[in-house]
C-alpha positions in Angstrom: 19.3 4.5 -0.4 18.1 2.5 2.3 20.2 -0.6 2.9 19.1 -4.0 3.1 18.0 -6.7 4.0 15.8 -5.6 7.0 14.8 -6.2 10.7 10.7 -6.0 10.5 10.2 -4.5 13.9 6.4 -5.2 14.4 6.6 -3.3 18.1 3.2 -4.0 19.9 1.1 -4.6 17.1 -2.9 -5.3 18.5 -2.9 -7.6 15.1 -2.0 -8.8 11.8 -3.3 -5.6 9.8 -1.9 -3.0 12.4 1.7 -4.8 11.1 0.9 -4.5 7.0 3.8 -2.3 6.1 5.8 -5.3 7.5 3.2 -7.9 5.4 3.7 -6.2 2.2 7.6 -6.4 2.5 7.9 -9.5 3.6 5.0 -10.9 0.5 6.7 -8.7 -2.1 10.1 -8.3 -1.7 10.8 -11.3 1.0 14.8 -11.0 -0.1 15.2 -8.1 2.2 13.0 -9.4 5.4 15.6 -11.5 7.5 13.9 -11.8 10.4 11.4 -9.8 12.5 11.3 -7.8 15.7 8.4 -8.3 18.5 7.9 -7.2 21.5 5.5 -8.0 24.7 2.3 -8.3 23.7 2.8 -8.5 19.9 -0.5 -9.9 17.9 1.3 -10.0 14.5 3.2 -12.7 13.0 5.2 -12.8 9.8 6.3 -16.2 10.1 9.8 -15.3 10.0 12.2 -15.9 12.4 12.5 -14.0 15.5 15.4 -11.8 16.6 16.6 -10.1 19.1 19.2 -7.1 17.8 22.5 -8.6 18.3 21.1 -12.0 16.0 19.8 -9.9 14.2 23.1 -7.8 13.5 25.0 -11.2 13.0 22.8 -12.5 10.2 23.6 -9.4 8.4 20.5 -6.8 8.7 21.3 -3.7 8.1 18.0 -1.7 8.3 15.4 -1.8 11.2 11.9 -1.2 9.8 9.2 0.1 11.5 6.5 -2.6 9.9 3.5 -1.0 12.0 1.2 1.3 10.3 -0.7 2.6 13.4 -3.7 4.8 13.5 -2.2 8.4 13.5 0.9 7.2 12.0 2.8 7.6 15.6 6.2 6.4 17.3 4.7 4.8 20.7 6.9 5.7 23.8 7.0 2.2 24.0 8.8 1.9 21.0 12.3 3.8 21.8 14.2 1.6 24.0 14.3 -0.3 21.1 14.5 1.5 18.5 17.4 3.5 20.7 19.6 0.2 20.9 18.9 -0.4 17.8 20.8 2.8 16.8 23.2 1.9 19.1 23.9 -1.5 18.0 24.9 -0.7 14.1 21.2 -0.2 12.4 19.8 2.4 10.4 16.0 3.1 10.9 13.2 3.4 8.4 9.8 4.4 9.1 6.6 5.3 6.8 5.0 7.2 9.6 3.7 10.5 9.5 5.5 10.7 13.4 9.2 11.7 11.9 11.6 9.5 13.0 13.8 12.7 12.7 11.7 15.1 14.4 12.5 12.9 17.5 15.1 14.8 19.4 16.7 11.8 21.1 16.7 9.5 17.6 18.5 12.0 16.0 20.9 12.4 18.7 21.7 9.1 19.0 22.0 8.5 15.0 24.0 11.1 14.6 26.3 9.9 17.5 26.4 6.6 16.3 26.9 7.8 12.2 23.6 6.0 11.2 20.8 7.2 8.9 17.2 8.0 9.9 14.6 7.2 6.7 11.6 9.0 6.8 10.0 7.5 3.5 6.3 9.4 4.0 8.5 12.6 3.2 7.6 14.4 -0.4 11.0 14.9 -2.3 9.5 17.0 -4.7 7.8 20.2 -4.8 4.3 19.0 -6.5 2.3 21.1 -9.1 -1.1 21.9 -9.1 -3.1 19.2 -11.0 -4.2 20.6 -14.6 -6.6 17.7 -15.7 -4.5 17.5 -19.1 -5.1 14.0 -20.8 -2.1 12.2 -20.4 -0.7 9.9 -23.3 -0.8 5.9 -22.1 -3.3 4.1 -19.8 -3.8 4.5 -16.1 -5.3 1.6 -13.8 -6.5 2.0 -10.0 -7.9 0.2 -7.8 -10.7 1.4 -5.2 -11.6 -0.4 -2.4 -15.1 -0.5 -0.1 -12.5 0.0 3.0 -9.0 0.7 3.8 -6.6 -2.3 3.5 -8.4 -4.5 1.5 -5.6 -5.2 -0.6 -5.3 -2.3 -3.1 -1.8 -2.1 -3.3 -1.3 -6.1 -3.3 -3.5 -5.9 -6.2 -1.8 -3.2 -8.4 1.7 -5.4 -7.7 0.4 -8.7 -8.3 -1.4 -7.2 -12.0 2.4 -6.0 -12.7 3.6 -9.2 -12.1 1.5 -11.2 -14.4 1.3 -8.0 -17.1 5.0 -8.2 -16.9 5.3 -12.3 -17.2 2.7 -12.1 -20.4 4.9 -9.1 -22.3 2.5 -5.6 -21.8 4.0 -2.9 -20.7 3.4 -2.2 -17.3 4.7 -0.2 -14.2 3.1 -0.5 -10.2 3.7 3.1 -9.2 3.5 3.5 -4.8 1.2 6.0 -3.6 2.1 4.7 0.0 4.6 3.8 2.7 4.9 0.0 2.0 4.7 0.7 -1.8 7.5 3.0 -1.6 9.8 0.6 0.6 9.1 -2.3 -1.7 9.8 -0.3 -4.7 12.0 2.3 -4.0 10.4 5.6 -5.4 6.5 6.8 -5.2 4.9 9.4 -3.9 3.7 9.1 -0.1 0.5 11.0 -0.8 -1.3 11.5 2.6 1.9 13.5 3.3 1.5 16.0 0.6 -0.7 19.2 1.3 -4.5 18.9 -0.1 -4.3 21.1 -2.8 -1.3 19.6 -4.9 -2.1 15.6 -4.0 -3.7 15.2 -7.3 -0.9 17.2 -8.9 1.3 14.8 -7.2 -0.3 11.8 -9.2 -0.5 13.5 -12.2 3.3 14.4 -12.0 3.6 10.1 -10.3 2.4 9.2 -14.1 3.7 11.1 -16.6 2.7 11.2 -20.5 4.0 7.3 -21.8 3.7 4.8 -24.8 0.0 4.3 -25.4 0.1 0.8 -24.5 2.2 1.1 -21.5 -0.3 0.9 -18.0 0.5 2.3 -14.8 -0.8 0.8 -12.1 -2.2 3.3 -9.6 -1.9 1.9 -5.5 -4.9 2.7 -4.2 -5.2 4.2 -0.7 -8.3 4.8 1.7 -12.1 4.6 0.3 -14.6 7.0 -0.8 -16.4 5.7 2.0 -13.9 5.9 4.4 -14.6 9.4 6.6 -11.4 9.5 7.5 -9.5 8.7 4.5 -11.6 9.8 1.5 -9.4 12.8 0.5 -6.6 11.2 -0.4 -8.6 8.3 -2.6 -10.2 11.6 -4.5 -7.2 12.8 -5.7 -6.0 9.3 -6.9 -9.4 9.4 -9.0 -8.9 12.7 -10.2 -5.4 12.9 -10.5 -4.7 9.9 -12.2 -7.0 10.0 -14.4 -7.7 6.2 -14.8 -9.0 4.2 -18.0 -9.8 1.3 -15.4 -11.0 0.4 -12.4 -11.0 -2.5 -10.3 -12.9 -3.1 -7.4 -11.5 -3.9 -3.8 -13.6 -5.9 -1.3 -12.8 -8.1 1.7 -15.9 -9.7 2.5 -15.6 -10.5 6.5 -15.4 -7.4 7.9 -18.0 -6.6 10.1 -17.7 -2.5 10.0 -14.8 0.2 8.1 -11.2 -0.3 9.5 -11.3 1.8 12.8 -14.9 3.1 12.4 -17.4 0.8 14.1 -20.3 2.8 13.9 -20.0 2.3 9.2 -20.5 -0.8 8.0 -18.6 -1.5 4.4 -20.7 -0.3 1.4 -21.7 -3.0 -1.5 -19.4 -3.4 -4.7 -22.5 -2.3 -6.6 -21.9 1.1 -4.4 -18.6 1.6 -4.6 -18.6 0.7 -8.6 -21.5 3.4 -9.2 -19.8 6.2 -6.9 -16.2 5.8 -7.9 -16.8 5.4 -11.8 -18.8 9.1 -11.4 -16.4 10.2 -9.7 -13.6 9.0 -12.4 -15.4 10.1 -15.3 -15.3 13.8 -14.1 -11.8 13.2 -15.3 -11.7 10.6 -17.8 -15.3 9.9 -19.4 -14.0 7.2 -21.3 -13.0 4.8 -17.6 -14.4 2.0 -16.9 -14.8 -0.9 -14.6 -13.2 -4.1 -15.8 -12.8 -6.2 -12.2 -12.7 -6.9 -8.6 -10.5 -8.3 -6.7 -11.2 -9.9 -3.2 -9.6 -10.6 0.1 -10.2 -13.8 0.8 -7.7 -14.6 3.2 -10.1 -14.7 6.0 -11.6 -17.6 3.7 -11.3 -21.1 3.6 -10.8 -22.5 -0.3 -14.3 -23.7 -1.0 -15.7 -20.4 1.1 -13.1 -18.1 -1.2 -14.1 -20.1 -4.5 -18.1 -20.2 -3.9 -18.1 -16.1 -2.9 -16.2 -15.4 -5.6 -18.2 -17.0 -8.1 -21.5 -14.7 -6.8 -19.6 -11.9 -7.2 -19.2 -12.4 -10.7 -22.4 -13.3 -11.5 -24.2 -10.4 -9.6 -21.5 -8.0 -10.8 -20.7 -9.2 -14.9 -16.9 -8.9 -14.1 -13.9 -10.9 -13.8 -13.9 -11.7 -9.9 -10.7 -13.2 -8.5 -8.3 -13.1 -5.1 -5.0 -12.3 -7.1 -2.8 -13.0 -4.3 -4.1 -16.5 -3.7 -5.1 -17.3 -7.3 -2.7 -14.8 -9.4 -3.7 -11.8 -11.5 -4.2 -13.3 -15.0 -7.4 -12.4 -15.4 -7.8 -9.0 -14.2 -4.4 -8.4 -16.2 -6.5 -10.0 -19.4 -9.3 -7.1 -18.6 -6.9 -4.3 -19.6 -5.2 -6.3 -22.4 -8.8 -5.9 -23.9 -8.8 -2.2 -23.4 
């Protein structure tokens, strides 16, 4: 178990979205984020106080967490002074990179000197099977997006929520780093080798009461040419009755890929319901959900309310306005 409450170390971060692993902690499970970490240079904020180690170690954190999900999932050089005295100074370390934090020869000296734990949570803990395509008993949900982080997995969690506060049956179920450390368990899916990542997802939502959802966290985009994979075996694996629709309408091109612009919701609803009925020809598409933190209210309510008239479906930011809606949109299933 990794112990808490945490240290969000947010390193260099170039801005607020390279630090979302530390976003979706402190948003979700803001019990366990005492303070953060930044160094030099830092673009990312939590709005939480800032701490050196030692504070840090005073207040009572027991865990430093790398918060940075960086392209390539790597532990900068600039990183290790810190995360070195960190070691030394009482912590353990936890990290959703794909960089092991114990395939680093001079962590893992240092921890094991020091009798502290390394987490690597992007780790598969179980030996996957090969997906069959079996109907499963209960319902699935995902969510797709038209880019990466547009707010997949903080729309899976926030439909728990209110599923949970109206009496369905419901359970978020991590696909990703941030998922896992805010729940606990999951499966970190890029991590897993190609052929048994659907398998993974099948096995990640198992046969359950038929009115019992599992919310799916999305990860990547169709349309994402580096990331599709893994979003394919999240269609295909888990099988979903419903989809909804993830957009954040002020980007200007695909996370990290200047030369693609985002596709429409019109686009991704048409590719990814294909796509999901290869598995499950009874899914369907039942909302979106939008970023609209980039919004002003007014902007946010106005682009919202064209969405749902161009589209037919239930359009709402559930992190700023809740997930009642989208949660009523399964009830109905």
């Amino acid at each position: 178990m990794i112990e808490t409450p945490y240290l969000l170390f947010l390193g260099d971060a170039p801005d607020q979205l390279a630090a979302k692993v530390a976003q979706g902690i402190k948003d979700w499970r803001p019990e366990y984020a005492l303070g953060q970490y930044r160094m030099e240079g830092c673009k990312a904020d939590m709005k939480l106080p800032d701490m050196d180690l030692k504070a840090a170690k005073e207040a009572g954190a027991k865990t430093l967490v790398i918060g940075v999900a960086n392209r390539g999932g790597i532990i900068s050089p600039a990183w290790k002074k810190v995360l070195v005295e960190a070691l030394e100074e009482g912590f353990d370390l936890a990290s959703g990179l794909h960089n092991l934090l114990r395939d680093e020869e001079d962590l893992a000296a240092v921890a094991k000197a020091c009798g502290r734990q390394l987490h690597d949570v992007r780790v598969p803990s179980v030996k996957y099977p090969i997906a069959n395509g079996v109907k499963r008993t209960g319902k699935r949900c995902l969510a797709v997006g038209t880019d990466c982080s547009v707010g997949k997995m903080y729309t899976a969690l926030a439909m728990d929520k209110s599923m949970r506060a109206k009496g369905m049956k419901s359970t978020f179920r991590a696909t990703g780093q941030t998922g896992i450390l805010i729940t606990g368990d999951g499966v970190p899916l890029d991590a897993v080798v190609a052929d048994f990542m659907a398998g993974s997802i099948e096995y990640l939502t198992p046969d359950n009461d038929p009115d019992h959802w599992d919310l799916i966290e999305g990860q990547g985009s169709l349309f994402h040419v580096s990331y599709s994979g893994v979003t394919m075996a999240l269609v295909h694996g888990g099988q979903p009755d419903a989809l909804i629709l993830c957009h954040e309408p002020t980007r200007e091109h695909m996370r990290g890929l200047p030369g693609y612009s985002l596709p429409s919701l019109e686009a991704l609803r048409d590719t990814a319901l294909t796509l999901a009925k290869v598995a499950n020809p009874d899914c369907q598409v039942v909302g979106i959900s939008v970023n609209t933190q980039h919004m002003s209210e007014d902007e946010a309510i106005a682009y919202l309310g064209k969405v749902e008239a161009e589209m037919g479906l239930p359009a709402v930011d559930p992190f700023r306005q809740g997930a009642d809606r989208l949660a009523d949109a399964l009830a109905e299933l």
